[in-house]
N, C-alpha and C positions, 0 to 999 in steps of 0.2 A: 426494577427493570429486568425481562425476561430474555436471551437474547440466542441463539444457535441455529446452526447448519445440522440438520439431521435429528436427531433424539437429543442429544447433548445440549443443556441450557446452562447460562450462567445469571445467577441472581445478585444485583446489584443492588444497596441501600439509596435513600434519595441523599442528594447532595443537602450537608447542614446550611448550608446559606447561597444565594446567589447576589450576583454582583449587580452593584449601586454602584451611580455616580457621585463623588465626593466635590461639596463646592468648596473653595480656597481662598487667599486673600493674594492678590500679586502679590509676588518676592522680591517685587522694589518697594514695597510699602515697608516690611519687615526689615530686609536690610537697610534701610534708611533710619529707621528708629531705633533700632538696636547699637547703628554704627553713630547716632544722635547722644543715646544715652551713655555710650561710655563715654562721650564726648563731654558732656554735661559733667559725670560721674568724675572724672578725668580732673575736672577744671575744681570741682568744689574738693575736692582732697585736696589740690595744692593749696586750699584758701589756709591750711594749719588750724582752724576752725573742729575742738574737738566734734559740735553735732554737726558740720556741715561733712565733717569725716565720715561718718557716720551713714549719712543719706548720703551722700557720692559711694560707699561702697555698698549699699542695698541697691543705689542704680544701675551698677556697674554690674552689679549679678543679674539683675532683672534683663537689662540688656544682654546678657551670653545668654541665657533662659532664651530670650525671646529671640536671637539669631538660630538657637538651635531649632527653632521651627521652620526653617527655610529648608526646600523641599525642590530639587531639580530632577525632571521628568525628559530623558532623552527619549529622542525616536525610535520606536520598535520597544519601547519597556514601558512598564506602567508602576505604579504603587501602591500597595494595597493596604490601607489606616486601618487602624483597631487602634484602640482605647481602651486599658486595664482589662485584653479579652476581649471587648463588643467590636464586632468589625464595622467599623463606619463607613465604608466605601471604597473605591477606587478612582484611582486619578491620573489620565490617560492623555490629559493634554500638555503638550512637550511646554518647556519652558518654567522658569523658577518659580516656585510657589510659598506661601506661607500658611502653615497649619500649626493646630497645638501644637506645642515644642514638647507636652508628654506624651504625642500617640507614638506608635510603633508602625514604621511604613518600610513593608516587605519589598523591594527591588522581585517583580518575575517580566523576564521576556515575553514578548508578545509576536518575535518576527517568526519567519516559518521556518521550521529545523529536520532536520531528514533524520531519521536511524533505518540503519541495517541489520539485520539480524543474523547472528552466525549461521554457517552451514549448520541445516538440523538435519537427521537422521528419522524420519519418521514412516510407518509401514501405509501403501498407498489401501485404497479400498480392495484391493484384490491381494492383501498381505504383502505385496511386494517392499521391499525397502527401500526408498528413493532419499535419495538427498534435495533438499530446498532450504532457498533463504530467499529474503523479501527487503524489502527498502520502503518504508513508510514516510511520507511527506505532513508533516501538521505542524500544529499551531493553537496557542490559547487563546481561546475565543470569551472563557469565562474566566477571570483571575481570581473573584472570591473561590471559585468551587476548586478551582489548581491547588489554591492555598489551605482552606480548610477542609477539602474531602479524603485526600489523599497525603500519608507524610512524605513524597518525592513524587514531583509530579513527572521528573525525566524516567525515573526506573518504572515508574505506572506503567508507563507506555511501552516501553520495551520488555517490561514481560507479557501485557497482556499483548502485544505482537506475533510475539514467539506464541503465546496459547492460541491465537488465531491461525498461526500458520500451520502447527500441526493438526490442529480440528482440520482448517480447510484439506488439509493434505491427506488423511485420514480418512477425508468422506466421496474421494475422485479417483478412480483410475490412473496410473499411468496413462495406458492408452486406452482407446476405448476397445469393446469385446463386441459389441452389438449398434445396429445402425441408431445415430440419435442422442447415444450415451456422451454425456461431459466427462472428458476427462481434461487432467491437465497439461498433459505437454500437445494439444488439438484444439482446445478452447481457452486461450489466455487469455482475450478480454473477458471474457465467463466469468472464467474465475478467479480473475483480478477483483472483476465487480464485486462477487458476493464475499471476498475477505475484504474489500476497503468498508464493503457494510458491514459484517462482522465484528472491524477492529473500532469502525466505529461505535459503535454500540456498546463495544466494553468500556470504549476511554470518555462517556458521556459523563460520565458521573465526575471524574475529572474539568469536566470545561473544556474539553479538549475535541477541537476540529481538526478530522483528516482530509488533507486538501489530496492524499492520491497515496497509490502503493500501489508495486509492481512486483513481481517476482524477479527474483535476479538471478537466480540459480534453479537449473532441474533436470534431475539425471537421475537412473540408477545408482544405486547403491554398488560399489568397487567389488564386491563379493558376487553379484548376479549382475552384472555389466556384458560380460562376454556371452554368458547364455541369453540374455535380452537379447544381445545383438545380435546372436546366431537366430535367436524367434522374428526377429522386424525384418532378416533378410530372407527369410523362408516364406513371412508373409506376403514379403516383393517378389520372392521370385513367382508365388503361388497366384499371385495378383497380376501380374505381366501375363502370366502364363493365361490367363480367363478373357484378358484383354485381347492377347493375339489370337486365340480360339475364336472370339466372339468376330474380331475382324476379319479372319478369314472364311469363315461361315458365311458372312453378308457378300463379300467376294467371291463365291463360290456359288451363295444365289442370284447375286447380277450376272456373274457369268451364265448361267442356263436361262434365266430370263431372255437376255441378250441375244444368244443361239435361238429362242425359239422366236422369239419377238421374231427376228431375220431372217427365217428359214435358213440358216446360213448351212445348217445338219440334223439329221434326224436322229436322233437317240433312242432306243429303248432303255429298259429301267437297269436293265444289269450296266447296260457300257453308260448310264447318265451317273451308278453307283461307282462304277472304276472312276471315272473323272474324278469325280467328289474324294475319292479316295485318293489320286494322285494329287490333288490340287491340295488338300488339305495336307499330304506330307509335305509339297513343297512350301507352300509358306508358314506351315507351322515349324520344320527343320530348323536346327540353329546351324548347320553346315551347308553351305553350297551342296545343291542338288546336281548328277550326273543323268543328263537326259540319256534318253533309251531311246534312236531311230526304229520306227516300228519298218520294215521293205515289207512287208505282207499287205496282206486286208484287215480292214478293223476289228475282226472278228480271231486272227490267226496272232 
């Protein structure tokens, strides 16, 4: 399986097996005959009976043999049977069960389990150095594959986590530079999205379902923090500054529309230029404006 964001792929083997249902015998049937024959077993030792001795203690073993096959399935866990090696199945329905007393039945959880990832240090697509960490939400969907693809199927998942968070962190902006561009601290369901499909895709082979992952942390890196920030408020101020341009320009052309719509005065182009020019200092000024009584003519 092929899997990445960008150039970067990661090459996964196929899973050695997947999971089968395992059928069982009820675990009252077993405890019942097992708890019969030490009972039996039990009674013919006390006969003093050297062969009855004899066959009461080969029953008496036969019966621990055959209680050792009794097999209790809580909720949210399952059990996964092999036989000298051969995996036989899994067995997912709660309540006592009875199977060979020689298989080997693995205890793995099935409920859903969270990890977080430590702060990582990783350089965002424009080299900058950002800090992030993530919280991953899953769960084993497959138990043969938990158990024989991977030797830990909890550290599976949290390193390939951590691989996923720095790829995704790797291949996004901090901010963006150009209209359109993803980055991460502007598009977080984005790129929520493409790491929960990412981390999926590495933890398949595992058996392993991501029901969600979030980012939990996203910052600058403590060493370019202050210069960032000195850049995002230069951007605002530069940004406001376009913004009240633009508004008072459109104010400036209602006003003259207005006047002429009304006849209200007549302007030529130099005294419609001073207007434009006084109206733009005044509401572009970040200080109160001191009017200037004109006593002349509009020309003096």
């Amino acid at each position: 399986m092929t899997t990445g964001i960008g150039s970067a792929q990661a090459d996964m083997p196929e899973a050695p097996v997947v999971e089968s249902g395992l059928g069982s015998a009820p675990g009252w049937m077993g405890l019942a005959g097992g708890l019969a024959g030490l009972a039996a077993g039990g009674a013919l030792e006390s006969t003093g009976t050297g062969a009855l001795i004899a066959v009461g203690v080969v029953l008496m073993l036969a019966s621990v043999i055959t209680l050792f096959g009794l097999t209790a399935v809580a909720p949210g866990q399952a059990r996964v049977v092999s036989l000298f090696g051969r995996y036989l199945g899994t067995m997912r329905t709660t309540g006592l069960h009875w199977v060979n007393p020689f298989t080997r039945r693995r205890r793995i959880s099935t409920r859903v389990r969270n990890h977080e990832t430590a702060t990582l240090k990783v350089n965002d697509a424009d080299g900058n150095p950002v800090e992030i960490a993530a919280v991953v939400v899953w769960r084993v969907e497959d138990t043969a594959k938990a158990v024989y693809a991977v030797d830990d199927v909890t550290a599976f998942v949290a390193i390939q986590t951590e691989t996923a968070v720095r790829h995704t962190a790797a291949n996004y902006p901090y901010d963006a530079r150009t209209e359109g561009q993803l980055s991460l601290r502007e598009h977080a369901d984005e790129i929520t999205g493409k790491l929960s499909a990412e981390i999926a895709e590495r933890v398949t082979l595992a058996g392993i379902d991501i029901v969600e992952s979030r980012i939990t942390r996203l910052s600058y890196a403590p060493e370019i923090a202050q210069a960032m920030l000195r850049r995002q408020q230069a951007d605002a101020v530069v940004a406001a500054r376009q913004r009240l341009v633009q508004g008072a320009v459109g104010m400036v052309r209602e006003a003259l529309e207005s006047l002429d719509d009304q006849d209200i005065v007549e302007l030529d182009e130099e005294r419609k230029a001073a207007m434009v020019s006084n109206l733009l200092v005044v509401l572009c000024s970040e200080h109160s404006t001191q009017p200037v009584v004109n006593t002349g003519t509009l020309y003096q």
